[in-house]
C-alpha positions as CSV (number, residue, x, y, z in Angstrom):
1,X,14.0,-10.7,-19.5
2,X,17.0,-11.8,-17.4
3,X,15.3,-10.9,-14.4
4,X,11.6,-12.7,-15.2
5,X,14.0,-15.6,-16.0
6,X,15.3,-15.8,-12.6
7,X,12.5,-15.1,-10.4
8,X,11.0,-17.8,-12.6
9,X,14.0,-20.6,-11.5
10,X,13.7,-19.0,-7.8
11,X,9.7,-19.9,-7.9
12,X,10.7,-23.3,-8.6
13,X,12.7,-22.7,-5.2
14,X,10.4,-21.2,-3.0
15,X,8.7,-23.1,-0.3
16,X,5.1,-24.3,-0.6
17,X,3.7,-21.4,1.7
18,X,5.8,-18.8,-0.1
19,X,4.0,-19.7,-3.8
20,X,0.4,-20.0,-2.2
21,X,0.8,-16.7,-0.3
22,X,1.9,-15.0,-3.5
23,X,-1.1,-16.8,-5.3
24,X,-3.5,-15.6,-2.6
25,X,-1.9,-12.0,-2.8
26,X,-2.2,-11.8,-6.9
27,X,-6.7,-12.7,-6.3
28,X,-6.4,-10.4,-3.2
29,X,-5.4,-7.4,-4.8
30,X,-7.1,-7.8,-8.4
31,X,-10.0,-7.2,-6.3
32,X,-8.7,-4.0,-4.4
33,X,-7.5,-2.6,-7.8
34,X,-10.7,-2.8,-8.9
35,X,-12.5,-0.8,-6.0
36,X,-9.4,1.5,-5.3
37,X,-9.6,2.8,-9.5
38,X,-13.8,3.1,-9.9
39,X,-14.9,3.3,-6.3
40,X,-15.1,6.9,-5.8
41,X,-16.4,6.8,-9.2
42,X,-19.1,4.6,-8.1
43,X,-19.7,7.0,-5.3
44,X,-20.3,10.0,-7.6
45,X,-22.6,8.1,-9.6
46,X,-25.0,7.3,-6.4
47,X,-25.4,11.2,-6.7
48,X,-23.4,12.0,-3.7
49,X,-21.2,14.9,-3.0
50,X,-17.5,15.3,-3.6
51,X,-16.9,15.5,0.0
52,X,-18.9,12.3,0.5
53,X,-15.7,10.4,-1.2
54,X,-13.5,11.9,1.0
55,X,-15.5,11.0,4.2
56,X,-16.2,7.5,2.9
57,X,-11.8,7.3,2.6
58,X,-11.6,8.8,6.0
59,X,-13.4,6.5,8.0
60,X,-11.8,3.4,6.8
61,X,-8.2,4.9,6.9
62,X,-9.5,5.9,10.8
63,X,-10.5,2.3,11.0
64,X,-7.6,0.6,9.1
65,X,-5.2,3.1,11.7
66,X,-7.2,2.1,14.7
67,X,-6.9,-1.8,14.1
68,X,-2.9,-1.7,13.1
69,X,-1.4,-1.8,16.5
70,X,-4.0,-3.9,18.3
71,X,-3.5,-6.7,14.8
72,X,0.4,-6.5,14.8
73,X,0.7,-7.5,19.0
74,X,-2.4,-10.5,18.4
75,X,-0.2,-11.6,14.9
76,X,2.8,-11.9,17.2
77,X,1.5,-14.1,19.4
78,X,-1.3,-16.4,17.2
79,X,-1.1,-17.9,14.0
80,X,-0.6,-14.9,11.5
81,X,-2.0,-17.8,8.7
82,X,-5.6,-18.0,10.5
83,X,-5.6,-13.8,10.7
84,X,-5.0,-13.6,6.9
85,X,-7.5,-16.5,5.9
86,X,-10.2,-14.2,8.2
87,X,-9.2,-10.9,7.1
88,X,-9.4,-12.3,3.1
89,X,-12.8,-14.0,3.8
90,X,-14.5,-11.3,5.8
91,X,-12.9,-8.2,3.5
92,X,-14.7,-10.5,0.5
93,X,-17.7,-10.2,1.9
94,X,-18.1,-6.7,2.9
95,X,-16.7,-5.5,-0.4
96,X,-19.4,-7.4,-1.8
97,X,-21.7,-5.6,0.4
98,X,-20.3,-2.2,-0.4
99,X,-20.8,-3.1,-4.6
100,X,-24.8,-3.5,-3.6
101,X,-26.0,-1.1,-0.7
102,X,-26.3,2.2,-1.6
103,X,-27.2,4.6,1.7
104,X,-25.3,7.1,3.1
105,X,-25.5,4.8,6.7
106,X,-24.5,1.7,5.4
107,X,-21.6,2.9,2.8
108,X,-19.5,4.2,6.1
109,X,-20.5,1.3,8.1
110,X,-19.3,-1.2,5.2
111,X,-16.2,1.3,5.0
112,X,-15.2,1.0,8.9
113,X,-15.2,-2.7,8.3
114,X,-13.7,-2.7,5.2
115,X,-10.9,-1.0,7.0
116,X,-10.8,-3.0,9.5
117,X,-10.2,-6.1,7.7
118,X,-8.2,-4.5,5.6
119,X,-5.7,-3.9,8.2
120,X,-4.8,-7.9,8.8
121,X,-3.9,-8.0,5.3
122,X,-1.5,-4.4,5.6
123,X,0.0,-5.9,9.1
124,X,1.1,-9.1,8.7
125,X,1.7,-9.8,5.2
126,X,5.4,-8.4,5.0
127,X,6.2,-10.4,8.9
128,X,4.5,-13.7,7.7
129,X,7.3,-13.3,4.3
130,X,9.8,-12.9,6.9
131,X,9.2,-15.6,9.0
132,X,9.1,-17.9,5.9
133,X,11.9,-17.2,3.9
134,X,16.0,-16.9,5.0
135,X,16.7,-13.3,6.0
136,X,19.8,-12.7,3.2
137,X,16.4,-12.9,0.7
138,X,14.5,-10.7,2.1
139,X,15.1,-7.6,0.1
140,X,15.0,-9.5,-2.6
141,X,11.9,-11.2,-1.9
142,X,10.4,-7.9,-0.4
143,X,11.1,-6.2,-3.5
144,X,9.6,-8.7,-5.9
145,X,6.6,-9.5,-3.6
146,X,5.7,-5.6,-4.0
147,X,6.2,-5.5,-7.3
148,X,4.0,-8.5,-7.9
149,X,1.0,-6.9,-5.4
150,X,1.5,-3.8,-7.9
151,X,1.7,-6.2,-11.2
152,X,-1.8,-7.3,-9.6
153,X,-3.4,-4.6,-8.9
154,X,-2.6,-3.1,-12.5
155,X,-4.7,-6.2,-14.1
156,X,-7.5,-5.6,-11.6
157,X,-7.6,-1.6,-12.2
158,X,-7.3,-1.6,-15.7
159,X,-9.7,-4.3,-16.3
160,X,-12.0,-3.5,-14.1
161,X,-11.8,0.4,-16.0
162,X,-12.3,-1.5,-19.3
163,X,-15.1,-3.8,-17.9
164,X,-17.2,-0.4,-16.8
165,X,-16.8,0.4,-20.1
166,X,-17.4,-2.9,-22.2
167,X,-20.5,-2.9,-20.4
168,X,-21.8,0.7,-21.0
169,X,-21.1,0.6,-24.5
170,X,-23.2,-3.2,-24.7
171,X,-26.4,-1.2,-23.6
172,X,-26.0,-0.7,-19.3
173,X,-26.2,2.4,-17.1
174,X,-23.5,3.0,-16.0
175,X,-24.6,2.6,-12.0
176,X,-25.2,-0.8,-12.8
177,X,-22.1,-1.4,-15.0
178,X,-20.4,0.0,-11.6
179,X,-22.2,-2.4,-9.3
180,X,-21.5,-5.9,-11.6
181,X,-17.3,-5.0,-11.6
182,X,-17.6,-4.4,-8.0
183,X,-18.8,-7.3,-7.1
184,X,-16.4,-9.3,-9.5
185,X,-13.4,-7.5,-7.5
186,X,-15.2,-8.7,-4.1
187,X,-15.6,-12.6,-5.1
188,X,-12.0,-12.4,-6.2
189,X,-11.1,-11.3,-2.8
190,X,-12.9,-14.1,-1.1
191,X,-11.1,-16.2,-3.9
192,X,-8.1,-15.0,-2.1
193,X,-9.0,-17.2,1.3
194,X,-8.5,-20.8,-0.5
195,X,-4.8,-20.7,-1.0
196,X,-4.3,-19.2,2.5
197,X,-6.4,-21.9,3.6
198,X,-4.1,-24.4,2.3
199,X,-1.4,-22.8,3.8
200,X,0.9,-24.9,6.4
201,X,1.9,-23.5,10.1
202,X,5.4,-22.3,10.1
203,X,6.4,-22.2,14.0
204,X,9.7,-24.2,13.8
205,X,10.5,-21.7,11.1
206,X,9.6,-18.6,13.5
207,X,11.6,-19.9,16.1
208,X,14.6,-20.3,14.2
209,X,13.9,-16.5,13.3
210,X,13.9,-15.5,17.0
211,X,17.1,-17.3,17.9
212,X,18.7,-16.0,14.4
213,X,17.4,-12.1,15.5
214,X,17.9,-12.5,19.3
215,X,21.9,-12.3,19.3
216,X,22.1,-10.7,22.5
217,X,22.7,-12.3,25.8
218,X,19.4,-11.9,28.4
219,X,20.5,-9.4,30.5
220,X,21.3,-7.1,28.3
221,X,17.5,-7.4,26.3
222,X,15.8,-4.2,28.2
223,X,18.1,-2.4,26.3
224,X,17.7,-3.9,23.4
225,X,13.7,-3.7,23.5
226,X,14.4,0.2,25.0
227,X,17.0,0.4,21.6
228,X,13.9,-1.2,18.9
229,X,11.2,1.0,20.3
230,X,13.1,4.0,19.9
231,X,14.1,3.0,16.2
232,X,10.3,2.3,15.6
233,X,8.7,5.9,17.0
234,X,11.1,7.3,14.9
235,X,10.3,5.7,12.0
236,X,6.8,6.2,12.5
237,X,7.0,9.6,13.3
238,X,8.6,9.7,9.3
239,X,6.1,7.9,7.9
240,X,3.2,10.1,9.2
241,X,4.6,12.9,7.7
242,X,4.3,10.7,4.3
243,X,0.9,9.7,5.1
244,X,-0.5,13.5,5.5
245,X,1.2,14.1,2.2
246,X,0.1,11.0,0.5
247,X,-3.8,11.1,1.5
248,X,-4.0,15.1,0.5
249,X,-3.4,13.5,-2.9
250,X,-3.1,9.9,-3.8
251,X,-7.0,8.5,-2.9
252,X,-7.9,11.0,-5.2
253,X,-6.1,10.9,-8.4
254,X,-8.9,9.3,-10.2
255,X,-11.0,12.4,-9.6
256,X,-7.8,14.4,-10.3
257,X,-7.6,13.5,-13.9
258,X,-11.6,12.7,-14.8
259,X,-12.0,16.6,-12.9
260,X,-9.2,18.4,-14.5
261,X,-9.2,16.4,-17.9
262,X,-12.4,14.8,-18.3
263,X,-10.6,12.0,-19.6
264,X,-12.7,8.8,-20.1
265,X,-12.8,5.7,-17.6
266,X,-10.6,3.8,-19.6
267,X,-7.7,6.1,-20.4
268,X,-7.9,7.2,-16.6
269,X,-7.7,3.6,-15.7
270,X,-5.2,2.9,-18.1
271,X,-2.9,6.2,-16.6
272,X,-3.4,4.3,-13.3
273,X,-2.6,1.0,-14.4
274,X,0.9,2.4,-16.5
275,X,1.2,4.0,-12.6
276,X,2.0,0.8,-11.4
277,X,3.8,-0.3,-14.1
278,X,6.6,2.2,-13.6
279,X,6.5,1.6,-10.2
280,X,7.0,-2.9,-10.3
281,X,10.3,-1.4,-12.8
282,X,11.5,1.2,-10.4
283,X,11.1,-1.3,-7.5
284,X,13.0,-4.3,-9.3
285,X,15.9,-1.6,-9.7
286,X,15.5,-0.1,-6.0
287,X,17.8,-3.7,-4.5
288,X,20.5,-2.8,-6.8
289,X,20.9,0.8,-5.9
290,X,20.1,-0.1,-2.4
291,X,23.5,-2.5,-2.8
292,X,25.8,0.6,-4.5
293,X,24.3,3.4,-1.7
294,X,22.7,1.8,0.8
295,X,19.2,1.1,1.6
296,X,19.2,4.4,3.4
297,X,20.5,6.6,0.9
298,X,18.4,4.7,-2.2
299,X,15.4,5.6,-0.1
300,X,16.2,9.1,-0.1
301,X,17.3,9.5,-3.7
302,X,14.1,8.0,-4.5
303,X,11.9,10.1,-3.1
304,X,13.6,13.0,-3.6
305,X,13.9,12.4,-7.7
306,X,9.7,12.2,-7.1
307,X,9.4,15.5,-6.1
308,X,10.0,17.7,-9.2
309,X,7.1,15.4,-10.9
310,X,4.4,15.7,-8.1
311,X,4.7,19.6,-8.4
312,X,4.9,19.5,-12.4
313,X,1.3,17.2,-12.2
314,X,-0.2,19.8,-10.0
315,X,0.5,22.8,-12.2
316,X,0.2,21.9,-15.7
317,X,-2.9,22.1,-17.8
318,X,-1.5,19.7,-20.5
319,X,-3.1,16.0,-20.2
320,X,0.3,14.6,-21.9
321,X,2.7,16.6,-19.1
322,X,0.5,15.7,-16.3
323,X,0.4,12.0,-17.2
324,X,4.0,11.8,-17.8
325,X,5.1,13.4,-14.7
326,X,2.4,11.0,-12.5
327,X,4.1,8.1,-14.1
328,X,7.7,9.2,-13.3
329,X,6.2,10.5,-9.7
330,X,4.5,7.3,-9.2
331,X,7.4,5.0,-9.7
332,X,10.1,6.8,-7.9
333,X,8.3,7.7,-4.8
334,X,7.0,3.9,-4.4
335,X,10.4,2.4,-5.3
336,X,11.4,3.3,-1.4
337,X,8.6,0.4,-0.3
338,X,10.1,-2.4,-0.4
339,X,14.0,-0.4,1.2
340,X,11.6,0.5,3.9
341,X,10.4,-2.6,4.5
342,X,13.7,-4.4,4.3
343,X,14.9,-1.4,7.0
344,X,12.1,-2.1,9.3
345,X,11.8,-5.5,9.6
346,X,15.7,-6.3,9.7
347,X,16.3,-4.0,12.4
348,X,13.3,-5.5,15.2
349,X,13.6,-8.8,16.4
350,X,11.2,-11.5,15.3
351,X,8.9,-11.2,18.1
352,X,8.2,-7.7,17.8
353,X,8.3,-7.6,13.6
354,X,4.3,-7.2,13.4
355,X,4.0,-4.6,15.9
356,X,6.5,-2.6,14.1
357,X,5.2,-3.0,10.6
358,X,1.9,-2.1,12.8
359,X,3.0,1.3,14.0
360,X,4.8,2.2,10.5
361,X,0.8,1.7,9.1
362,X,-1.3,3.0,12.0
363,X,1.2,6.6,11.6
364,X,0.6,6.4,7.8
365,X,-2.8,5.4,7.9
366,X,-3.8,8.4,10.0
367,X,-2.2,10.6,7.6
368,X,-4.7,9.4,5.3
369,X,-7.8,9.3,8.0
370,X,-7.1,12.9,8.7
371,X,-7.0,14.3,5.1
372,X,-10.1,13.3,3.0
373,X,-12.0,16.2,4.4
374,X,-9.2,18.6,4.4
375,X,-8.6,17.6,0.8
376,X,-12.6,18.1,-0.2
377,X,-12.2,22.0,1.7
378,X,-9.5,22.7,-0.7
379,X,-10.8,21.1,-4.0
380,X,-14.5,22.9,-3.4
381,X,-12.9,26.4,-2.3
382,X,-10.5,26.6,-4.4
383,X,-11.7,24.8,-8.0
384,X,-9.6,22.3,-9.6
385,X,-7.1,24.0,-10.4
386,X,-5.7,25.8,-8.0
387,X,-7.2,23.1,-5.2
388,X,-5.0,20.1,-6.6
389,X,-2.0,22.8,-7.4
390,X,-2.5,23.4,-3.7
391,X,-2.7,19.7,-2.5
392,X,0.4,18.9,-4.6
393,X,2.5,21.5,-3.3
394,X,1.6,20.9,0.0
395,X,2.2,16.9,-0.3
396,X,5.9,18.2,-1.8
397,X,6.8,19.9,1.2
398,X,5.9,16.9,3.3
399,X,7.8,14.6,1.5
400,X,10.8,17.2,1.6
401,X,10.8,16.8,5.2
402,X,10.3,13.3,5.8
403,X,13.2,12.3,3.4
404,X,15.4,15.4,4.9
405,X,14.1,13.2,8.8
406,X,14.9,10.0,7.3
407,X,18.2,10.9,6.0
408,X,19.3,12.6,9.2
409,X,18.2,9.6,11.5
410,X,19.0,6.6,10.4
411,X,22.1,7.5,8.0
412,X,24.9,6.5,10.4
413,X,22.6,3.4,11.5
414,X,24.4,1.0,9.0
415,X,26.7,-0.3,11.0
416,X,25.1,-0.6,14.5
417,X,23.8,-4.1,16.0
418,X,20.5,-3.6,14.5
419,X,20.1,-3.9,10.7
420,X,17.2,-1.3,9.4
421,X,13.8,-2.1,7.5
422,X,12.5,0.3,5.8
């Protein structure tokens, strides 16, 4: 309660652009919970193949990966506000295309361009909160901005769960009771442009960022850019190994728990949502640890704490253990976000702050491109037991790694020139 009482007095505090970017986030990712918790569902319903859901992921995590690097150098150098107010709209509009078309042709089609609008909003969300807000907030700020994105997509995954099944039990099919909450989660999404829209240009503030960040005299900035690409491979080289782990299991979890369990939409939903829940908690702690440890070491403890639970929900058989240990799972592995963000973004100058947040997604992102098929072998050879208990073990011993890497790399970091975002 304390702590909803003082983000409330700090919303009073925030600037203009800060409160309508948050407003647009909130409509922005109702609608993505929606798709993200009955999409695949929607999917199988059409009559199409496991595998089909993992090739439909595929493409737009190939497409999202693709557009990262190419949308973090144009954000540095345009107005990042005009980029999100396009990717909002246009992502609106596709989604709503993907809720009615229903061939094979047109569902990847709408999926490479879902990912490629997607990708404005994964870029250059976290470097337009930077530029807008003093840089002793941002791990603050980081932290509650993810945990509100979270808070959001809990009411649009849950509700839209709930909504599928309101409208089965009033009399519809349940293809139909898909399309209707799809579409609701795509107009929200448009929804999302309006705020943006009224959004106000923040150069003088991104200036003052540059000369705040750029502490070093000219001569020596080769080195500098030589020092912050170096930090940057490194870190995405670290956060591929994540994203091979992550899209072996995460895209899939709906399917995990309606295959395994045959749980219904809205207990599945409801799992998914209470996900989340654990996670806007854990996250809310992670700035307080992160001030005890450090942001390096909280990241680490944080992931590694996840890893007992992901193995434990790949093994059981018991609905009860395996929801339990996705919940603890969920939150502690997600905690790191916002560390990671503070680490990356703190550690680049202003000028190149997209492009890194760029290359931490395109490296993540093709974990997840390169996966969905991999994951449909396994599921389909193996059955669904032993292919998730596969998955999850594998997904372990990728996160054991990259938190081992992480640790190694950047634990001495602390007190060098740059400060780290992670």
């Amino acid at each position: 309660m304390k702590f909803i009482q003082s983000t409330a007095t700090e919303w009073q505090g925030w600037s203009r652009n800060i409160r309508l970017f948050f407003l647009a986030n909130m409509l922005y990712q109702i609608g993505t919970g929606m798709f993200s918790v009955l999409y695949n569902l929607y999917i199988h319903e059409l009559g199409y193949p496991d595998a089909m859901s993992g090739k439909i992921v595929s493409m737009q995590s190939l497409a999202t990966a693709l557009c990262f690097i190419p949308i973090g150098l144009f954000g540095d150098r345009v107005s990042r506000k005009r980029l999100l107010v396009i990717g909002a709209l246009c992502s609106g509009i596709v989604l709503a295309g993907r809720s009615l078309f229903e061939s094979e042709s047109s569902l990847l089609t709408m999926a490479v361009l879902t990912g490629l609008f997607a990708a404005i909003f994964q870029v250059l969300a976290i470097p337009f909160l930077a530029e807008n807000i003093n840089k002793a907030d941002r791990l603050r700020i980081f932290s509650i901005y993810s945990a509100f994105v979270l808070a959001s997509q809990v009411a649009g995954s849950l509700g839209g769960g709930v909504m599928v099944d309101v409208m089965q039990a009033a009399g519809l099919n349940k293809l139909l009771s898909f399309k209707l909450v799809l579409l609701v989660g795509s107009l929200a999404i448009i929804a999302a442009f309006l705020p943006l829209q009224a959004i106000r240009e923040s150069t003088i503030i991104r200036k003052q960022s540059d000369t705040t960040v750029n502490k070093y005299p000219t001569q020596n900035s080769p080195a500098q850019s030589k020092g912050e690409l170096s930090f940057i491979v490194k870190f995405a080289s670290i956060q591929l190994l994540i994203g091979i782990g992550s899209g072996l299991v995460v895209p899939y979890l709906n399917l995990y728990f309606t295959n395994r369990f045959s749980i219904s939409l809205s207990l599945m939903s409801l799992l998914l949502s209470l996900g989340q829940v654990m996670t806007i908690i854990s996250m809310l702690i992670g700035p307080s640890l992160a001030n005890r440890v450090g942001q390096v070491k909280a990241i680490v403890i944080f992931q590694t704490l996840s890893l007992p639970f992901l193995l434990l929900t790949g093994f059981t058989n018991l609905l009860l253990v395996a929801s339990i240990s996705f919940l603890f799972r969920q939150a502690l592995m997600n905690a790191a976000n916002p560390l990671q963000s503070a680490v990356l973004i703190d550690r680049v100058s202003a000028k190149k702050q997209s492009l890194a947040n760029s290359c931490m997604q395109t490296a993540f992102m093709l974990g997840w491109a390169t996966m969905g098929p991999i994951h449909s072998h396994l599921i389909s050879t193996y059955g669904y037991y032993w292919g998730y208990a596969i998955t999850f073990s594998i997904t372990g011993m990728l996160y054991v790694t990259a938190s081992m890497l992480f640790f190694m790399l950047f634990r001495e970091k602390r007190s060098s020139a740059f400060t780290h975002y992670s």
